[in-house]
C-alpha positions in Angstrom: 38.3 32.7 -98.0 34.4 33.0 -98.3 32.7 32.3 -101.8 31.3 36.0 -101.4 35.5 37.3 -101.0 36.6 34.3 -103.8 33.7 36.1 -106.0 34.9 39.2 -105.5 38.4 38.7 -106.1 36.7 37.0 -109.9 34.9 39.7 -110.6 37.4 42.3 -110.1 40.0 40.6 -111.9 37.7 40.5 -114.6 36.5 44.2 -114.6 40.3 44.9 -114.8 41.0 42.6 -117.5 38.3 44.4 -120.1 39.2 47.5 -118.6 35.4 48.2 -117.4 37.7 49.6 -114.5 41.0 50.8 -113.2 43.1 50.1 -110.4 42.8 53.5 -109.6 38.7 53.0 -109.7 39.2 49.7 -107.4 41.0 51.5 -105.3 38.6 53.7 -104.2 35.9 50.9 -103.8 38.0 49.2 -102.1 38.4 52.2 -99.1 34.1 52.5 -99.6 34.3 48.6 -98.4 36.1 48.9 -95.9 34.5 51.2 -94.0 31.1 49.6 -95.0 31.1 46.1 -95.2 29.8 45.8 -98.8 30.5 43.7 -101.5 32.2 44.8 -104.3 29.3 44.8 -107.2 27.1 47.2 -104.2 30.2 49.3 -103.7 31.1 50.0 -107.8 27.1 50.9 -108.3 27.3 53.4 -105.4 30.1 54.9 -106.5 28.3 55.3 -110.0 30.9 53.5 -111.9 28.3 51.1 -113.3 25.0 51.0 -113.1 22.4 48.3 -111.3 21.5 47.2 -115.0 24.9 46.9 -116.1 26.0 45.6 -112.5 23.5 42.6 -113.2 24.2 42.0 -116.3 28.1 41.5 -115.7 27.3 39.4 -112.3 25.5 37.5 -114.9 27.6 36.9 -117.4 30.3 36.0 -114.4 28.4 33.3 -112.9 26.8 32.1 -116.2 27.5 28.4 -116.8 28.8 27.5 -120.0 27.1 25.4 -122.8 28.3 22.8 -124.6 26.9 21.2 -127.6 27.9 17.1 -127.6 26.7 16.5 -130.6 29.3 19.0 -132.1 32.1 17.9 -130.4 34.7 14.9 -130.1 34.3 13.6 -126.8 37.8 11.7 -126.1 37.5 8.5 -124.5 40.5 8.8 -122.2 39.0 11.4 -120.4 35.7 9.4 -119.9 37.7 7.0 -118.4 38.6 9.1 -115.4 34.9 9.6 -114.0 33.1 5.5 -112.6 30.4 5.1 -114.6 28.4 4.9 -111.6 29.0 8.5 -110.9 28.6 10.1 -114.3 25.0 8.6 -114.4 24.1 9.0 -111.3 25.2 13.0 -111.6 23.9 13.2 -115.3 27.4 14.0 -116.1 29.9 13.1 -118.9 33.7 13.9 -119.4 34.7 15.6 -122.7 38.0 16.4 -122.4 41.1 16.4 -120.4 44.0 19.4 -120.5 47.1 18.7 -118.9 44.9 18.8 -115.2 42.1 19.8 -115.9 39.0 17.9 -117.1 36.3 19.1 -118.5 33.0 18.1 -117.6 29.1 18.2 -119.5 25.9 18.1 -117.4 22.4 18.0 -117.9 21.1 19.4 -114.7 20.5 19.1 -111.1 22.7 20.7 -108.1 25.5 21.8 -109.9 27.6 22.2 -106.4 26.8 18.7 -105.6 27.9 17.4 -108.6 31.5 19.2 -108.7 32.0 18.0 -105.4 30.9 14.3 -106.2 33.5 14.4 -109.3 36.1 15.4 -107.2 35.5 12.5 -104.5 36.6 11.0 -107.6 39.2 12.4 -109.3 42.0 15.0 -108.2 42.0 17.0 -111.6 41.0 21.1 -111.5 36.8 20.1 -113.0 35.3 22.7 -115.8 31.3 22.3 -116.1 29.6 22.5 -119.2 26.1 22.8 -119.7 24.5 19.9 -121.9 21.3 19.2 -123.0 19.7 16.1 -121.4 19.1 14.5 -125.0 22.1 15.0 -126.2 23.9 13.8 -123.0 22.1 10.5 -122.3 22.9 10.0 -125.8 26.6 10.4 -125.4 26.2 8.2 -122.0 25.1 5.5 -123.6 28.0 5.3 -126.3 30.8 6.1 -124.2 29.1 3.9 -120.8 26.7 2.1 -122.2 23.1 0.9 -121.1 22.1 2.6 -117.7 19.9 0.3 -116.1 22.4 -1.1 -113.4 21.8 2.5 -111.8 18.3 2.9 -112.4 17.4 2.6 -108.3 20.0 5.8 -107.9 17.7 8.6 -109.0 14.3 6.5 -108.7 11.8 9.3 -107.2 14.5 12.1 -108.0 13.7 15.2 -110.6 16.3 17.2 -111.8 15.6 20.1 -113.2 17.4 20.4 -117.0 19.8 23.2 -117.5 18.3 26.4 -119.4 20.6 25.8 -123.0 22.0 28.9 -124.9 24.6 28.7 -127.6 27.5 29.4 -125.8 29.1 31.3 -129.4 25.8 33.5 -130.1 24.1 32.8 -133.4 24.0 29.3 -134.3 24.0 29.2 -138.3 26.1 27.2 -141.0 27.4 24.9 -137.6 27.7 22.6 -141.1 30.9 24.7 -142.0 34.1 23.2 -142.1 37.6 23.5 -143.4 37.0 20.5 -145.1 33.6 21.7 -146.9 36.1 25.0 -147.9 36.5 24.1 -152.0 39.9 25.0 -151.8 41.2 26.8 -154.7 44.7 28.9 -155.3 43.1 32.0 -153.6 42.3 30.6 -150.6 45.2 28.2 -150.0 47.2 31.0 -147.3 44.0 32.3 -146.1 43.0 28.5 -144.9 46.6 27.7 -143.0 46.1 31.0 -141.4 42.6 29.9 -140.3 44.0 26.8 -139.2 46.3 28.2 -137.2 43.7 30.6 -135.8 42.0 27.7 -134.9 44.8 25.9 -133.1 45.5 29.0 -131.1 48.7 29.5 -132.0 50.6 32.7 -130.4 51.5 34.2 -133.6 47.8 35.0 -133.7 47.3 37.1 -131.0 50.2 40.0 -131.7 48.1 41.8 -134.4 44.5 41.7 -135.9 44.1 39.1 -138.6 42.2 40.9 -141.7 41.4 38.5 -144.5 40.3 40.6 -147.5 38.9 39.6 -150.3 35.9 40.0 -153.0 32.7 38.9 -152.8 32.1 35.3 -152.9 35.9 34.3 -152.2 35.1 31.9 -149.3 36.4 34.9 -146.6 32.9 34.3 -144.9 33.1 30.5 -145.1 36.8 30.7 -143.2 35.3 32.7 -140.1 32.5 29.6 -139.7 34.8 26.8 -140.2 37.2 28.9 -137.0 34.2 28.7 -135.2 32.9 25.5 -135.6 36.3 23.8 -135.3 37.0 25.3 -131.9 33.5 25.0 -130.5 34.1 21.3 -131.7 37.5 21.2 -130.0 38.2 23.4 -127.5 35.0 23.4 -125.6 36.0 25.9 -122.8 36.8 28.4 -125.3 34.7 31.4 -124.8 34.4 33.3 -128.3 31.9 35.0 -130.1 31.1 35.3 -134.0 29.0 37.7 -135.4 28.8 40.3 -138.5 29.5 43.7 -138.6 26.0 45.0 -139.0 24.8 42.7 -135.6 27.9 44.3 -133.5 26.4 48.1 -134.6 22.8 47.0 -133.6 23.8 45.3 -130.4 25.9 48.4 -129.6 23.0 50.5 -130.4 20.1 48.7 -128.5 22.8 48.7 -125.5 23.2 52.5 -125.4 19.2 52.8 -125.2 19.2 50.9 -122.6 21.8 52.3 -120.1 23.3 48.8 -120.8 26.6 50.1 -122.5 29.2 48.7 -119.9 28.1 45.4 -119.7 28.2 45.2 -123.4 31.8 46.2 -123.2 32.3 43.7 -120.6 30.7 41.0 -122.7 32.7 41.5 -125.8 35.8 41.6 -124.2 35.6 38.9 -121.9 36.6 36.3 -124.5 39.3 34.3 -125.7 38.5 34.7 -129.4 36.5 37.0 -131.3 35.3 36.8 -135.2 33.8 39.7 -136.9 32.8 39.1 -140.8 32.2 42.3 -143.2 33.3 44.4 -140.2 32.7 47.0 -142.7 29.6 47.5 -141.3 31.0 49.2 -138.8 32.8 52.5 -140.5 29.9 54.4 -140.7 29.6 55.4 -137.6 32.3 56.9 -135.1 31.0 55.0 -132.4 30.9 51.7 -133.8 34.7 52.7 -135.1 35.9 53.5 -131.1 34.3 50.4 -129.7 36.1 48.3 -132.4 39.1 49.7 -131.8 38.9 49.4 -128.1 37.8 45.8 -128.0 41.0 44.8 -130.3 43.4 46.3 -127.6 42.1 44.9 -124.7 41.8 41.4 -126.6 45.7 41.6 -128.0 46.9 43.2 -124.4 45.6 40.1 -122.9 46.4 37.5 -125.3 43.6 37.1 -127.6 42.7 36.5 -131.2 40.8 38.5 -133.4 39.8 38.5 -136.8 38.4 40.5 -139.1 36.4 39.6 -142.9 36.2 42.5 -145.9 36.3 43.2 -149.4 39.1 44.8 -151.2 37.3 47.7 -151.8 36.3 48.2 -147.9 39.9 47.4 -147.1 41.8 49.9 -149.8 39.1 52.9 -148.1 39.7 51.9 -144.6 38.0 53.2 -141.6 37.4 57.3 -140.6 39.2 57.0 -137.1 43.0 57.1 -138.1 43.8 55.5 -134.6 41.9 52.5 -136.0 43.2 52.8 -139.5 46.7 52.6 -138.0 45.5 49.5 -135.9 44.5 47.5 -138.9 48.1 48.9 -140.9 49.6 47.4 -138.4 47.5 43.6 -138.5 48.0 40.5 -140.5 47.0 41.4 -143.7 45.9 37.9 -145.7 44.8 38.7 -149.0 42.3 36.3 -150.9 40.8 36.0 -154.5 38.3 33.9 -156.6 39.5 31.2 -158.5 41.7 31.0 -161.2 40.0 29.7 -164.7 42.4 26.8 -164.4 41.1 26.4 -160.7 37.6 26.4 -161.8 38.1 23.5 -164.3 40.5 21.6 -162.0 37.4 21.9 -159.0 34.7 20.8 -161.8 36.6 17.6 -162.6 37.7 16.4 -159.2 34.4 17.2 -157.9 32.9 15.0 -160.5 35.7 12.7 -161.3 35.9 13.2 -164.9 32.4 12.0 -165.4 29.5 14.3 -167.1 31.6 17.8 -166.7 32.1 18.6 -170.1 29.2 21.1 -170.5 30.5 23.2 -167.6 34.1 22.9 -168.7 32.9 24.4 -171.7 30.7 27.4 -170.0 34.4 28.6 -167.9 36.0 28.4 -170.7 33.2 31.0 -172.6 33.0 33.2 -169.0 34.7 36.6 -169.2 36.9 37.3 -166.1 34.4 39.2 -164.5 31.7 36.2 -164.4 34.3 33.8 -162.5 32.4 33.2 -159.7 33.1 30.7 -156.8 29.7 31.0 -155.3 28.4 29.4 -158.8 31.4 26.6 -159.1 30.3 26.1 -155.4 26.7 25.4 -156.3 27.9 23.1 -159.3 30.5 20.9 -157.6 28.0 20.5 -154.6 25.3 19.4 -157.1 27.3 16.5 -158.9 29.0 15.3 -155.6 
């Protein structure tokens, strides 16, 4: 089979997977190719089933390499042990991970064809690239191979162009969020196992839409990061995307201006894991509502995870689309809640070990209900640490 027929067969598996197209739809491009000769992307934008922008951008997002970030992630040291160190350096290269057969690769840059085929002269696993950047990754050569200078004659005279590095899960804020930095307190201890099991990708988490609700300042925010963060650290080949209610509305938006709508589709649905926090944002418009809805079918018909963040009072009004309001009757509800006054004190004086905490003991125990705040706790604790 040719690469141009072992693309094809990719993309349209893909198209068919976020339900850009039917099998009906393929069916018909499939009789255009035939009596023309012409690939599938040229046959779908003839038949007007997507447009040349939004053929592009899909083709694209196909063939994009993948980034990695090394410095975010535990590299394991039996998998580095499966590539010569000869080879990684000579193919600015570093293994990250293995799977059952499949080992994971990072790269700075160069011929990327030529460095999958010189790992697997090598090696008989199934090879994932990563992108890396060249810092980072010389870096991690040098811990995990050490000095390089017994290869410095290999690529004397040799430029490599680096790799072109995006964050491979969108907007890269609070990467410092964990679920250890989550001050656990007694309404947040089923909302963390949940994330944790989120996290792990267990099955149980992609048979319904996971909603955590809570008020403002609960830590519902802080859970969705520390997901993140721990798979990006974890499970590198992960494809997943994080992002807030109001940024899915504006991306949708800017993507219906320009003609662009498909391959936003595409994009959003062409994950293994999707986080939206204060997906409130979204109810105010019908649109916004219908794309929502359709992106958590398609992700739980194929085996995916998503989860949602809102308040209680966003929760108890729902959305207007009763489709979708059926959708999210029908999810993992996890309900969450500021600390206790108890919790509070018990927080303090961990936090501070007894020591110097008997001024803000005395301030939760004057706080009327309403005042108990996590968000100011946080601040404390974080202060006296």
């Amino acid at each position: 089979m040719s690469k141009s027929q072992q693309f094809d067969e990719t993309l349209a598996a893909r198209l068919l997977e976020t339900e850009i197209v039917t099998e009906a739809d393929l069916g018909v491009v499939r009789e255009l190719q035939s009596s023309t000769a012409i690939g599938l992307a040229e046959a779908l934008v003839q038949l007007e089933l997507l447009s040349d922008r939004e053929m592009e951008r899909i083709i694209h997002s196909v063939n994009e390499l993948r980034t990695v970030k090394l410095e975010q992630i535990q590299i394991d040291p039996n998998a580095v042990r499966h590539v010569p160190k000869r080879v990684a350096l000579a193919n600015r290269c570093l293994p990250v991970r293995r799977t059952g057969n499949t080992l994971v690769v990072a790269y700075g840059g160069g011929d990327f064809e030529a460095v999958r085929e010189a790992l697997r002269a090598v090696t008989d696993f199934d090879i994932v690239v990563l992108a890396a950047e060249q810092s980072a990754l010389e870096h991690a050569q040098f811990i995990h191979y050490g000095d390089s200078t017994d290869i410095s004659t290999v690529n004397a005279g040799t430029a490599m162009p680096a790799v072109p590095f995006q964050p491979a899960w969108g907007i890269p804020m609070a990467w410092r969020l964990t679920f250890d930095t989550l001050i656990e307190h007694d309404g947040i201890v089923k909302g963390r196992e949940i994330a944790k099991q989120i996290a792990s990708r267990q099955s149980e988490c992609s048979k319904s839409p996971i909603l955590f609700v809570g008020p403002k300042g609960c830590g519902k925010s802080h859970i969705l990061k520390a997901v993140r963060n721990y798979v990006s650290s974890n499970e590198p080949t992960t494809r997943g995307l994080y992002c807030t209610g109001a940024q899915f509305a504006e991306s949708l938006a800017s993507h219906y201006i320009a003609g662009t709508v498909e391959a936003f589709r595409f994009d959003l649905r062409d994950r293994d894991l999707v986080l939206i926090d204060d997906v409130a944002d979204l109810y105010s418009s019908s649109l916004c509502e219908r794309e929502l809805e359709n992106l958590i079918n398609v992700m739980l018909k194929k085996g995916g995870v998503v989860a949602l963040t809102m308040t209680d009072e966003a929760y108890i009004a729902g959305p207007s689309s009763v489709s979708l309001k059926e959708l999210f009757g029908n999810g993992t509800e996890v309900i969450l809640g500021k600390p206790s006054r108890d919790s509070l004190k018990k927080m303090v004086l961990n936090a501070s070990q007894g020591k110097n905490c008997s001024a803000a003991i005395e301030i939760i125990d004057r706080l009327n209900d309403d005042d108990v705040c996590i968000s100011a706790v946080r601040n404390f604790v974080l202060e006296i640490k």
